[in-house]
GULUMFI-302693 format. One record per residue: residue number from 1; x, y, z of N, C-alpha, C in turn. Coordinates in nm, 3 decimals, always signed. Example, Ala and Ser with C-alpha at 12.3 -4.5 7.8 and 13.67 -1.06 7.14 Angstrom:
SITE   marfi        nx        ny        nz       cax       cay       caz        cx        cy        cz
SITE       1    +1.319    -0.569    +0.780    +1.230    -0.450    +0.780    +1.320    -0.330    +0.780
SITE       2    +1.285    -0.225    +0.708    +1.367    -0.106    +0.714    +1.290    +0.003    +0.787
// end
This chain:
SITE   marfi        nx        ny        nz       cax       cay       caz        cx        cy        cz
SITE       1   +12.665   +10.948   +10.577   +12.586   +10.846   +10.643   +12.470   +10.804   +10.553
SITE       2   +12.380   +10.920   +10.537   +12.286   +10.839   +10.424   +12.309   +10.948   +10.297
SITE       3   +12.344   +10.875   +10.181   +12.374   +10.921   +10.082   +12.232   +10.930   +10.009
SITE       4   +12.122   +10.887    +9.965   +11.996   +10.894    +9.895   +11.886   +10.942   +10.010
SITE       5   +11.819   +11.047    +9.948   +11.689   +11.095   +10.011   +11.611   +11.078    +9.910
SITE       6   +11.450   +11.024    +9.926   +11.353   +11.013    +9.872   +11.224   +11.054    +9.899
SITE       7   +11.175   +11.098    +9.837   +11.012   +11.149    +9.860   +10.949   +11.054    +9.772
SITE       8   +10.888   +10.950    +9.880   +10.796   +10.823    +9.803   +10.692   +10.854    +9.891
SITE       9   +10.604   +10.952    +9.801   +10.506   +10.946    +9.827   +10.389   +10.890    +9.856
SITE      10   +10.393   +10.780    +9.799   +10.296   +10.609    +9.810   +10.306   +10.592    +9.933
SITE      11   +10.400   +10.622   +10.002   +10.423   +10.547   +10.139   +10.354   +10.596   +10.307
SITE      12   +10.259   +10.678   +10.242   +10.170   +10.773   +10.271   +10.111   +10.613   +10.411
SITE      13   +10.095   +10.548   +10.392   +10.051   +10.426   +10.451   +10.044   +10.402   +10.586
SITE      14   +10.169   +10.464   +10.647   +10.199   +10.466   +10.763   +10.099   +10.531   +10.875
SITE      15   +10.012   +10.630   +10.828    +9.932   +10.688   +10.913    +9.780   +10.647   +10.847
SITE      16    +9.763   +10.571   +10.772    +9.650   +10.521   +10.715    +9.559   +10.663   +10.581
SITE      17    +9.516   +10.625   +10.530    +9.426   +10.693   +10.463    +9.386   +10.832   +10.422
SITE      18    +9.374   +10.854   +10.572    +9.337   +11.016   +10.599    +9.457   +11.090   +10.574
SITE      19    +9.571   +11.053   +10.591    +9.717   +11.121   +10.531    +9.776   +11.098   +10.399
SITE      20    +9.708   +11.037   +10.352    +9.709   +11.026   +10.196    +9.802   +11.125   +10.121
SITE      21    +9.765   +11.248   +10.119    +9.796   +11.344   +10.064    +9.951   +11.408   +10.113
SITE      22    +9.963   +11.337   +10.280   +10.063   +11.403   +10.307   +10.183   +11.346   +10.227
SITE      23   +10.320   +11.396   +10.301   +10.426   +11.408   +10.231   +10.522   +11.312   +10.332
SITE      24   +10.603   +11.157   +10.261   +10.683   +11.122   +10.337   +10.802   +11.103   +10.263
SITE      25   +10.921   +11.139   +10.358   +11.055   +11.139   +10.336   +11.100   +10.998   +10.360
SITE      26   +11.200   +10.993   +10.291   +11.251   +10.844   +10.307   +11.419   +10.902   +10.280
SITE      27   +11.508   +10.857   +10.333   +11.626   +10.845   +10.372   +11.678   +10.720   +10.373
SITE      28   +11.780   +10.674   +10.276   +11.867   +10.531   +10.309   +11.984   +10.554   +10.213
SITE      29   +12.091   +10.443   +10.202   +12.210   +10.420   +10.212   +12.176   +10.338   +10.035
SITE      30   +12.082   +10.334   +10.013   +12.067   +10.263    +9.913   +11.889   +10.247    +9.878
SITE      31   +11.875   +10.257    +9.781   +11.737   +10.231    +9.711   +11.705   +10.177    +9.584
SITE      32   +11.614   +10.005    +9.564   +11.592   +10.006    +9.423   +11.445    +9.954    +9.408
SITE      33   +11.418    +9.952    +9.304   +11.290    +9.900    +9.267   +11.271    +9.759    +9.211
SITE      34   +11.229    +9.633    +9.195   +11.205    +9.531    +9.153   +11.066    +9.548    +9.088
SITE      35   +11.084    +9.555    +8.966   +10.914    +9.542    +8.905   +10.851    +9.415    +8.918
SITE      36   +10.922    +9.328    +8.891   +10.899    +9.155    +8.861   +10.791    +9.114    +9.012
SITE      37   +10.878    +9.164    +9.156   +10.811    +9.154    +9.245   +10.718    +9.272    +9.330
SITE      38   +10.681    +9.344    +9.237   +10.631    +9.475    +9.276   +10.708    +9.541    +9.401
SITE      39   +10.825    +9.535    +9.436   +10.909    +9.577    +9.577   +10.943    +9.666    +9.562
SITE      40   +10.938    +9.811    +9.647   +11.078    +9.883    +9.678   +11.136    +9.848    +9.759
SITE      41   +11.230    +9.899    +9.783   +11.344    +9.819    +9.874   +11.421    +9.954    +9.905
SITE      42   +11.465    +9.983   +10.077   +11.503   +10.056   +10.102   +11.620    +9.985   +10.210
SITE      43   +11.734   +10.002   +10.221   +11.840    +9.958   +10.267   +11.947   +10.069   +10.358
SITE      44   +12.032   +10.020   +10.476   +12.124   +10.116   +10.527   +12.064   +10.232   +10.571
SITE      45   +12.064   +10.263   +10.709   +12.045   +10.317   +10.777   +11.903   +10.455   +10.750
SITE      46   +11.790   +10.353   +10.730   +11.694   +10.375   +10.668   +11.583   +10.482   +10.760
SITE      47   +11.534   +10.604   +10.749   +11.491   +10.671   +10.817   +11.348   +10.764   +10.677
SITE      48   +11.251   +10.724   +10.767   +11.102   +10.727   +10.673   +11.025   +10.834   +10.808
SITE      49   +11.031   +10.953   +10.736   +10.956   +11.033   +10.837   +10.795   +11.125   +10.727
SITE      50   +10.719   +11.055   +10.819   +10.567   +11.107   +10.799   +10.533   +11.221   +10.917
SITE      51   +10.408   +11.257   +10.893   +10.395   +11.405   +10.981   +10.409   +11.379   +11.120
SITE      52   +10.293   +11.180   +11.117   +10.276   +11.159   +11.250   +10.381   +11.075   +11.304
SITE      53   +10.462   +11.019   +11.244   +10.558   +10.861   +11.286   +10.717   +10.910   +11.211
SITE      54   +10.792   +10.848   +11.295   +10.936   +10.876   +11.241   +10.958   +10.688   +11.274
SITE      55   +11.016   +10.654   +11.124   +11.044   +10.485   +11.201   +11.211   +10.499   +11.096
SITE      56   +11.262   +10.444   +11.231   +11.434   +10.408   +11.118   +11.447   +10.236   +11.169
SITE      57   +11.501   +10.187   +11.055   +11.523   +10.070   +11.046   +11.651   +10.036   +10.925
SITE      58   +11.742    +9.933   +10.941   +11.802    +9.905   +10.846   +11.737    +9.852   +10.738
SITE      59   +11.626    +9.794   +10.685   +11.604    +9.777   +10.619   +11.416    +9.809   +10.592
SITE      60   +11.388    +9.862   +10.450   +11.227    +9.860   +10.463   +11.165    +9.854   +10.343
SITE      61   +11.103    +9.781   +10.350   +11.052    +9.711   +10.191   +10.900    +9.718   +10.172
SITE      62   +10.847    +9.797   +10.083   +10.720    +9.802   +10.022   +10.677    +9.712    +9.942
SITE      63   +10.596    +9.631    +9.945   +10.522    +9.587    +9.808   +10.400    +9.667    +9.771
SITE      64   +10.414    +9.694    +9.610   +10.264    +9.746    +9.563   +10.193    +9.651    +9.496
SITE      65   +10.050    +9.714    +9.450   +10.020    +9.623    +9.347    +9.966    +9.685    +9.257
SITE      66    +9.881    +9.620    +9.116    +9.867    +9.670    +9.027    +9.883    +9.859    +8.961
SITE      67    +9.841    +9.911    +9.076    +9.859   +10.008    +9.080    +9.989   +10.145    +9.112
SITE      68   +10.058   +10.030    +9.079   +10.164   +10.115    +9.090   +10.202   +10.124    +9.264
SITE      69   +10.337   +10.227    +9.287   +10.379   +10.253    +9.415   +10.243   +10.348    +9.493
SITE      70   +10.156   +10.390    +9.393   +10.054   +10.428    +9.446    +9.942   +10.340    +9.544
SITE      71    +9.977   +10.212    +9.525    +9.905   +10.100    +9.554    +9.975   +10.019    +9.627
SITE      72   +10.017   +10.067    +9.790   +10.103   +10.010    +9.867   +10.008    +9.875    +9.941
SITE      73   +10.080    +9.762    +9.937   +10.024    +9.589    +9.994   +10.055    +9.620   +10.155
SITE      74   +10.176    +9.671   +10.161   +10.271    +9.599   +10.277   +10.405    +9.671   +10.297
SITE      75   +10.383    +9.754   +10.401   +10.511    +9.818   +10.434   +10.571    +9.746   +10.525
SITE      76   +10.737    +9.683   +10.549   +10.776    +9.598   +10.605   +10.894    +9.674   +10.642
SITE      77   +10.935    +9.712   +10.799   +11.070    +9.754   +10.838   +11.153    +9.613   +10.930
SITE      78   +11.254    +9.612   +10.889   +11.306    +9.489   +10.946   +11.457    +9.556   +11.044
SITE      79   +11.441    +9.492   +11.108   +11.628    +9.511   +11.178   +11.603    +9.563   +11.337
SITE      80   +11.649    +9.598   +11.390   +11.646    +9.695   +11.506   +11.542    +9.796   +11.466
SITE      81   +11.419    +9.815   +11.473   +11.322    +9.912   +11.388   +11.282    +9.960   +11.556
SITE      82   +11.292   +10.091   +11.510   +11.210   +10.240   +11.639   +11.111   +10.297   +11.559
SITE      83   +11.020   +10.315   +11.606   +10.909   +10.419   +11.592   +10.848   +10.489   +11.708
SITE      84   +10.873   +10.670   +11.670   +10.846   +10.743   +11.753   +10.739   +10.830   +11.670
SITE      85   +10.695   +10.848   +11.759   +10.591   +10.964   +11.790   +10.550   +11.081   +11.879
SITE      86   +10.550   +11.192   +11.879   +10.555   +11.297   +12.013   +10.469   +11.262   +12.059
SITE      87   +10.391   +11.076   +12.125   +10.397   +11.084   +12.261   +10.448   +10.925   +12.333
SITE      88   +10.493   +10.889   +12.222   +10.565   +10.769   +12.275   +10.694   +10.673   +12.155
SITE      89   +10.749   +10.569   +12.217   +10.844   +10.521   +12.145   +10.839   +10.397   +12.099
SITE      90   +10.848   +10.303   +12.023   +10.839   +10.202   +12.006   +10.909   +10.096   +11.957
SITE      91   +11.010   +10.015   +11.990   +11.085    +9.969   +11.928   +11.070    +9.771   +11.955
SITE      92   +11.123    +9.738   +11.855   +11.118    +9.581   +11.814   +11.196    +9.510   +11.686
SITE      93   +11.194    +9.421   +11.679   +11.263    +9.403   +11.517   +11.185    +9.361   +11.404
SITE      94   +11.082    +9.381   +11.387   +11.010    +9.429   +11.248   +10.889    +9.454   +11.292
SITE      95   +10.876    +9.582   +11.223   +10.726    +9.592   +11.149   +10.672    +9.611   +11.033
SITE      96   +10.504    +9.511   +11.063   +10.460    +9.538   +10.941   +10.334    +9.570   +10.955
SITE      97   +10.282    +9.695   +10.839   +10.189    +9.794   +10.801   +10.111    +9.700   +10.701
SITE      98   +10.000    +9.704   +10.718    +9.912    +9.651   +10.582    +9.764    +9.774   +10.541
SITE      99    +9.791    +9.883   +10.506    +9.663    +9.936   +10.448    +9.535    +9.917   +10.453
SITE     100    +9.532    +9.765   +10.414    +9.411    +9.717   +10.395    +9.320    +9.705   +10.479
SITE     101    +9.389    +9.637   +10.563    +9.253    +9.655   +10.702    +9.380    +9.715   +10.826
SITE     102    +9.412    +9.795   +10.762    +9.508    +9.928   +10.847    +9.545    +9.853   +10.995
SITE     103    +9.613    +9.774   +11.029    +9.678    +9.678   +11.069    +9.822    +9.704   +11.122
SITE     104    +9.885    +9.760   +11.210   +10.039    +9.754   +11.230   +10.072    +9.659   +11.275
SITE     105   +10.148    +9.569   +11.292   +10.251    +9.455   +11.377   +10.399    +9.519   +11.399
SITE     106   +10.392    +9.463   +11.519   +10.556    +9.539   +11.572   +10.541    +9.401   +11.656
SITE     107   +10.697    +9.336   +11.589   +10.761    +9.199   +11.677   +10.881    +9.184   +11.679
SITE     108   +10.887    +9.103   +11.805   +11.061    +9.092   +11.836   +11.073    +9.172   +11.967
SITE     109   +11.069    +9.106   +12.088   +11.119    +9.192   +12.188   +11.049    +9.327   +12.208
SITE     110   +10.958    +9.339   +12.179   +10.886    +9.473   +12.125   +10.870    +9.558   +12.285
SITE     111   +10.917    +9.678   +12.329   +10.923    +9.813   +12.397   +10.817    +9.891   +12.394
SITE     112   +10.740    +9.954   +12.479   +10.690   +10.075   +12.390   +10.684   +10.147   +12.549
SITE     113   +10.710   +10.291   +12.521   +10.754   +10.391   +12.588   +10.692   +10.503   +12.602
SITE     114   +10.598   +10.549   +12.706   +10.558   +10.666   +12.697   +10.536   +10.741   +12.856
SITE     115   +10.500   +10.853   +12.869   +10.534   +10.927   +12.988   +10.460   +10.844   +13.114
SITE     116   +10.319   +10.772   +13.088   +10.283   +10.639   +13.179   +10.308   +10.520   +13.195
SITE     117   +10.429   +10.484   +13.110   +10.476   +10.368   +13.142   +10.557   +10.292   +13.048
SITE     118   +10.626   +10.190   +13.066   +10.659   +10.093   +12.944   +10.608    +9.978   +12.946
SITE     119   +10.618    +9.902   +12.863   +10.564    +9.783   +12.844   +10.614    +9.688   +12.753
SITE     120   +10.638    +9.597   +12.764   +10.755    +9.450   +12.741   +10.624    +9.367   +12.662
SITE     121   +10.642    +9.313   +12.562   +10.588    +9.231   +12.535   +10.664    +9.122   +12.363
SITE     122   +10.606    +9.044   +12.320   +10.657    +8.946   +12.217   +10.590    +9.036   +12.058
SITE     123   +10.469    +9.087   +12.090   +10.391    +9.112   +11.989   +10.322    +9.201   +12.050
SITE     124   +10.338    +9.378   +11.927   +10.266    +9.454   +11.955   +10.111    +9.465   +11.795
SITE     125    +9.995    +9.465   +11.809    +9.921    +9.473   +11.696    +9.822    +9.602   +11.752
SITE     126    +9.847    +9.704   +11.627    +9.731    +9.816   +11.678    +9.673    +9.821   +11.558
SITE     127    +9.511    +9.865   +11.560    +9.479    +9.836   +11.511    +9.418   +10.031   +11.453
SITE     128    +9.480   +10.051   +11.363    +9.466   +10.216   +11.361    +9.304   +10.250   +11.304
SITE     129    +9.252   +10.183   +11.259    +9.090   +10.238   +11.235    +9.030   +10.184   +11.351
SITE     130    +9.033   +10.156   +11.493    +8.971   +10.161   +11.615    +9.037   +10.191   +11.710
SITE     131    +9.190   +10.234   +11.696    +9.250   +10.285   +11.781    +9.297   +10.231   +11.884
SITE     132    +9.249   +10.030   +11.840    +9.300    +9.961   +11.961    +9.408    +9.930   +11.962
SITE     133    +9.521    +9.851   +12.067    +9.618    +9.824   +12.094    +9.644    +9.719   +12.176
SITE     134    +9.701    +9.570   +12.101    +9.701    +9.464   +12.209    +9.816    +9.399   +12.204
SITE     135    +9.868    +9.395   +12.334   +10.014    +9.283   +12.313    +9.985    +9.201   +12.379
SITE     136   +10.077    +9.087   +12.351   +10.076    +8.920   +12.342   +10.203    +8.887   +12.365
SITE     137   +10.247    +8.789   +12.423   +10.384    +8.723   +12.460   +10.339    +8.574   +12.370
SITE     138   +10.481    +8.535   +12.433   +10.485    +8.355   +12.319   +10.449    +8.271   +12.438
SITE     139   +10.434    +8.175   +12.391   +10.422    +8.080   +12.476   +10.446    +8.077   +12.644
SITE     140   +10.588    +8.079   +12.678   +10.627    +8.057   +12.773   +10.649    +8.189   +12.835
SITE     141   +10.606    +8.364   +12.777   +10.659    +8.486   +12.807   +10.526    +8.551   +12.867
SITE     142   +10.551    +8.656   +12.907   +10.421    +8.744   +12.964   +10.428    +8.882   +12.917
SITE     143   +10.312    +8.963   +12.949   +10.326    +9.065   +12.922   +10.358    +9.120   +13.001
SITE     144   +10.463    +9.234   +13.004   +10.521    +9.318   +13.146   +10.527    +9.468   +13.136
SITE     145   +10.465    +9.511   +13.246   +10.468    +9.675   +13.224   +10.502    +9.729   +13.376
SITE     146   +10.541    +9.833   +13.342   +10.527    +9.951   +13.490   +10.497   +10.092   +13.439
SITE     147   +10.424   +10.126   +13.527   +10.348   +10.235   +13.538   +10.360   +10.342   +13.624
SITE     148   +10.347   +10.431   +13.564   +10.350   +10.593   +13.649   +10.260   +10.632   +13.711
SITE     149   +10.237   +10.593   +13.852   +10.083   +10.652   +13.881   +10.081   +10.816   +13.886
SITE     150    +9.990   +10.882   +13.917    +9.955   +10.976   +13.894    +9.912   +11.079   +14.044
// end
């Protein structure tokens, strides 16, 4: 099923900053590098597990910059993309990570799942250096949840 395992360490990104140091696995069906466009490129049944986040996606593409894979722009999972965490689930068809001002986007039908509830929305954006979390529908959609009272 997945023939290449990788330890790309750069990709440290996913939990922002403070995990720097940790250690992430990367798993896919295929892997290459593009220097020209600073890209990695991770393909086929793609599974990237950090201490705090497990996200599989068919496809997931890094850009760096000057700095090498050490110097991640933009982590991008595309396809049917899940992200779990031991305390909730999250799924949509792409996300994207930006470092910089530590930024997640999760869009497309976007899910998210946890023991108080789910919640339906167009666009999930959290914002990991304040810990906020806001979804948004399109135009004509809403945001929809149900809840577990207590």
């Amino acid at each position: 099923m997945m023939l290449r395992t990788f330890a790309f360490l750069a990709l440290a990104m996913l939990a922002g900053p403070a995990f720097a140091q940790q250690k992430v696995n990367i798993t896919a069906d295929l892997f290459s590098i593009d220097e020209a466009t600073s890209t990695a490129v991770f393909t086929g049944n793609v599974v990237v597990v950090h201490p705090t986040v497990t996200v599989w996606a068919p496809k997931v593409v890094a850009t760096y910059g000057a700095g090498g894979t050490s110097d991640i722009k933009t982590f991008e999972a595309t396809g049917d993309v899940k992200l779990e965490t031991s305390e909730q689930t999250a799924t949509g068809q792409r996300a994207v990570f930006t470092p910089g001002d530590q930024l997640l986007r999760l869009t497309g039908n976007v899910i998210v799942v946890n023991e108080g509830g789910t919640v339906n929305s167009d666009e999930l954006v959290v914002n990991l250096a304040t810990n906020v979390s806001t979804f948004t529908s399109g135009q004509n959609g809403r945001v929809t949840g149900i809840f577990t009272s207590q």
